[in-house]
N, C-alpha and C positions, 0 to 999 in steps of 0.2 A: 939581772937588773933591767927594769925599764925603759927607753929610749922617751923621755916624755919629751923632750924638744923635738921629737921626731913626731909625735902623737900629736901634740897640737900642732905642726908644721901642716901634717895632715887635713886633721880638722878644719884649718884654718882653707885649704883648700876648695871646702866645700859649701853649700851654702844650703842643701838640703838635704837631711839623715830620716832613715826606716831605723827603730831602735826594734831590737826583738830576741828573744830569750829561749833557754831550751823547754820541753813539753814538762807540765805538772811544775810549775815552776816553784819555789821557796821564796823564802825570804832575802838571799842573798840577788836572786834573780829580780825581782820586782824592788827591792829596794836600791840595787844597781840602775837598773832602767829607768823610774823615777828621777832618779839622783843628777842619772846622766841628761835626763830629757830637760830638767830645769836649768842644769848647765851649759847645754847650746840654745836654751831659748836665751838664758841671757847673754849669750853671744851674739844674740842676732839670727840664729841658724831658724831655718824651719823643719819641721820635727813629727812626727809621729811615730808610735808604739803599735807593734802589732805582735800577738801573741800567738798561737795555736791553742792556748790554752784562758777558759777564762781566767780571771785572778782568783785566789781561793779568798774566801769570805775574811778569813780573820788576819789575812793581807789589804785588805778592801782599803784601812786606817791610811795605807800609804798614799794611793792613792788617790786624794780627796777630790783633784778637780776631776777624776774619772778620764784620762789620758790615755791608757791603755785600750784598746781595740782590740777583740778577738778577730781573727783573721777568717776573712770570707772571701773567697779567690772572686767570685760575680763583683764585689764591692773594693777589692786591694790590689788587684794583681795588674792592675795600669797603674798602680805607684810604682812599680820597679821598674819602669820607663822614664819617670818624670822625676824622682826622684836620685841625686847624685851618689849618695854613698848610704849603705847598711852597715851599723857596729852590732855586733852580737856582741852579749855581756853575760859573761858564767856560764861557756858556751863554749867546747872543743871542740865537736864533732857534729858535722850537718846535718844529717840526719834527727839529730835530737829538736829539729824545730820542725818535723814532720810534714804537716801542708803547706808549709811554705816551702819545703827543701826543693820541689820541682821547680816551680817560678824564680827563686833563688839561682839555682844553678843555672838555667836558661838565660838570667837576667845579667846585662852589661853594667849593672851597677859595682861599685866600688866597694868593697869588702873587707871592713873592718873588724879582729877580733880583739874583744879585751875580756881577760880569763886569769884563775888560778889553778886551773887545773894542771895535772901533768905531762896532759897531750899537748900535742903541738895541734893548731889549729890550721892546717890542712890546706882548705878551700878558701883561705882569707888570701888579699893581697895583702894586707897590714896585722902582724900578728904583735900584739901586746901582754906578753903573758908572765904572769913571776908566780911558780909552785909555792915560794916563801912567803906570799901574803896568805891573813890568817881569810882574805874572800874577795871577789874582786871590787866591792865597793871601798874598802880599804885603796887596792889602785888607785881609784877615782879620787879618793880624798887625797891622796899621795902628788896625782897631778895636778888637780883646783889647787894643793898648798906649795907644791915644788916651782910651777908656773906662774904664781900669785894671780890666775885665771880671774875670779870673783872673790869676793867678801862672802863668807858661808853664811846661809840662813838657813833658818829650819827645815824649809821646803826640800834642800839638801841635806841638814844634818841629821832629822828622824830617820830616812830611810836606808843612809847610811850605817846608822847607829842601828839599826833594827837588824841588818844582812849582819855586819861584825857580830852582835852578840848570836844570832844564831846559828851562823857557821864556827861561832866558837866555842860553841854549846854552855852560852853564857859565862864564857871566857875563862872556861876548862879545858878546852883541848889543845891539842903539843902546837898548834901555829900560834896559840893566844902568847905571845912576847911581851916586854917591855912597854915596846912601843902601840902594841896594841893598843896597850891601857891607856895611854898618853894620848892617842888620838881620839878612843872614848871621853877621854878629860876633856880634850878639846872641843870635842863635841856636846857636852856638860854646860859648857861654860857657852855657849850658840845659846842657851836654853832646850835643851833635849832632857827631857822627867823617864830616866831608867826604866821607873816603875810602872808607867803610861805603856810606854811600849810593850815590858814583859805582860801585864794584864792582857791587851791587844791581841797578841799573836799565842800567849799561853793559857789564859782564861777566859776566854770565850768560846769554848769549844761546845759541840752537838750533844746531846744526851746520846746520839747514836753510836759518834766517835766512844765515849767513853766506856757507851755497851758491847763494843765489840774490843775495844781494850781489852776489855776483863775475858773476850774468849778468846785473845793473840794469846796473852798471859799463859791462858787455862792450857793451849797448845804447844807450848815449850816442849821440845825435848832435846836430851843430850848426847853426844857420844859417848861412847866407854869412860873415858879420863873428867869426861863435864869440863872440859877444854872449850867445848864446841857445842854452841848451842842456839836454836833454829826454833822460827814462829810459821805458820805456814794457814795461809788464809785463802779463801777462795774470792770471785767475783760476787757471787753470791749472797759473799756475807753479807758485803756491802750494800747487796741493795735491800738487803731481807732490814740492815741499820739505817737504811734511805744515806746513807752518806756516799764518796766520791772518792777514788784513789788519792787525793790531798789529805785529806783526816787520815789516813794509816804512816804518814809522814812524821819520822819518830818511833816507831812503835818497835823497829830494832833494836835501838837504844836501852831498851828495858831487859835484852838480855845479857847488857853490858852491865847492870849493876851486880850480877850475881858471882859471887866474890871470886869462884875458881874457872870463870869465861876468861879464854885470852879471844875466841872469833865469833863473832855472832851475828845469826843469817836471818833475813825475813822472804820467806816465798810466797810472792802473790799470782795463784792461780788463773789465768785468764782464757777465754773461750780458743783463743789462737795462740798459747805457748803460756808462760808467767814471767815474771820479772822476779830479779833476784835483789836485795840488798844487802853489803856484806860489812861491817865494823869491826876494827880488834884495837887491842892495847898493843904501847908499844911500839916496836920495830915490827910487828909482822905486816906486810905488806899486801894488805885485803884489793889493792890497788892490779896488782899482778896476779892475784887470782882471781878477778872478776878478769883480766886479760883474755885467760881459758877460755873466757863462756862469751868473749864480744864484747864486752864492757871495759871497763875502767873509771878514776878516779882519781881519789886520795889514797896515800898511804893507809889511812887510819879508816876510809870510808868509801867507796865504792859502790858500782851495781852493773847490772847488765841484765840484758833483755834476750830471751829464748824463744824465736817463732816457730811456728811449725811442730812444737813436741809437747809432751806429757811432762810435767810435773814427776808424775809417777815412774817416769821412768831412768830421769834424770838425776832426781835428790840426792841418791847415793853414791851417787857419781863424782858432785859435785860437793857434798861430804870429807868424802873419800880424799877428794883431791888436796881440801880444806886441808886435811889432818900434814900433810906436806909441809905444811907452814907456819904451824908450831913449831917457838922455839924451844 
């Protein structure tokens, strides 16, 4: 459970917030951030966003007044002197906000985390986290309604409603509850059009993204049982499809529909190591075996990051390990 009388006691503490998110951020990430930034503007707070990453494009909708800053140390890095407190949102582990994690760590500023992940977040002085929410915009709405903070408006309710539906994979996966649905309703009844948002973030995608779809697809393979089954892409691909590690986001997901998949892997090849992502049905815990490799997660959904090594020399390894956790 949440401490929210403790979270706005916080808040209320301070008069000026750095909001910022982990790298390659989603939907839950940017629509947290938004959510959060229109909520201590109308607290009165002063407020900026700053990313390592820029927004991916068909997140852009959330953002409308253009709020978010990618982070340029020459142009940000005397904000973490002047400014009182940092919240990180959808955020466990520091490192995942990359060029800022140095200025971060050196900086006296105040350290807020609010998260659903399973980590404990570490490096915060203020840690706000529940594994049981189906994303941590959900949190946010949980503290605006618990607290009676503000009257919701759109400006908060789209971007909330856009993090829930896709961390809940359009409100199928094992966090999407009861009350999910009922907060989606509430968010409904703001004026928030379902279909506006799924078009936004699911139909508008690159003819690139979709051309290299069709060769994740083509590169499926499976273990012995077809238990276990793994997409494996280079950097390459991506630029050879002009697109950005953002568009491959999801592209795991497709070896979840294949009827006898209980884990399924995507490996993104990169010039210094690759990144892993890991998905399964179920109780198998993709969360504990991306632990193996320096990551973690969710039960259901995970990843982790490999510097310094081969793809090549790795994958069987990590396979291998896979196959442990079958139940």
């Amino acid at each position: 459970m949440i401490d929210f009388k403790l979270l706005r006691k916080v808040i209320n503490q301070f008069s000026s917030f750095i909001l910022t998110t982990h790298v390659n951020p989603d939907a839950d990430a940017i629509g947290s951030e938004i959510a959060m930034y229109y909520l201590l503007k109308r607290l009165k707070k002063k407020v900026i966003i700053l990313n390592h990453n820029s927004t991916p494009y068909y997140l852009d909708f959330l953002d409308k007044e253009k709020v978010i800053k990618k982070f340029i140390s020459s142009d940000h890095e005397k904000l973490f002197s002047e400014y009182e407190a940092m919240i990180s949102l959808d955020l466990s582990a520091i490192d995942r906000i990359v060029s800022l994690e140095c200025i971060v760590n050196k900086s006296k500023i105040v350290k807020i985390c609010i998260d659903h992940h399973d980590e404990n977040c570490l490096f915060a002085d203020y840690t706000f986290c529940d594994p049981e929410y189906s994303s941590t915009a959900e949190i946010i709405y949980d503290f605006i309604k618990s607290e009676n903070l503000i009257q919701m408006d759109l400006n908060i309710a789209i971007p909330i409603y856009a993090a829930i539906m896709t961390d809940t994979g359009s409100f199928v996966y094992e966090k999407t509850k009861p009350k999910t649905h009922r907060v989606a309703a509430e968010l409904l009844e703001v004026g928030v059009i379902p279909r506006e948002v799924y078009k936004q973030i699911y139909e508008q995608v690159k003819y690139g993204r979709v051309k290299l779809l069709g060769k994740a697809l083509s590169s499926i393979s499976f273990n012995d049982t077809k238990e276990i089954a793994w997409i494996t892409l280079k950097e390459s691909d991506l630029i050879e499809s002009e697109i950005d590690e953002t568009d491959i986001d999801g592209f795991v997901n497709y070896t979840m529909r294949i009827n006898t998949v209980k884990i399924g892997i995507l490996f993104y090849e990169m010039k210094d190591g690759f990144k892993v992502s890991y998905r399964s049905r179920g109780n198998i815990p993709v969360n504990k075996l991306a632990t193996e490799f320096g990551g973690g997660g969710h039960l259901n959904a995970a990843g982790s990051k490999i510097v310094g090594k081969k793809l090549s020399d790795c994958l069987n390894i990590i396979i291998t390990t896979a196959q442990k956790y079958l139940l």
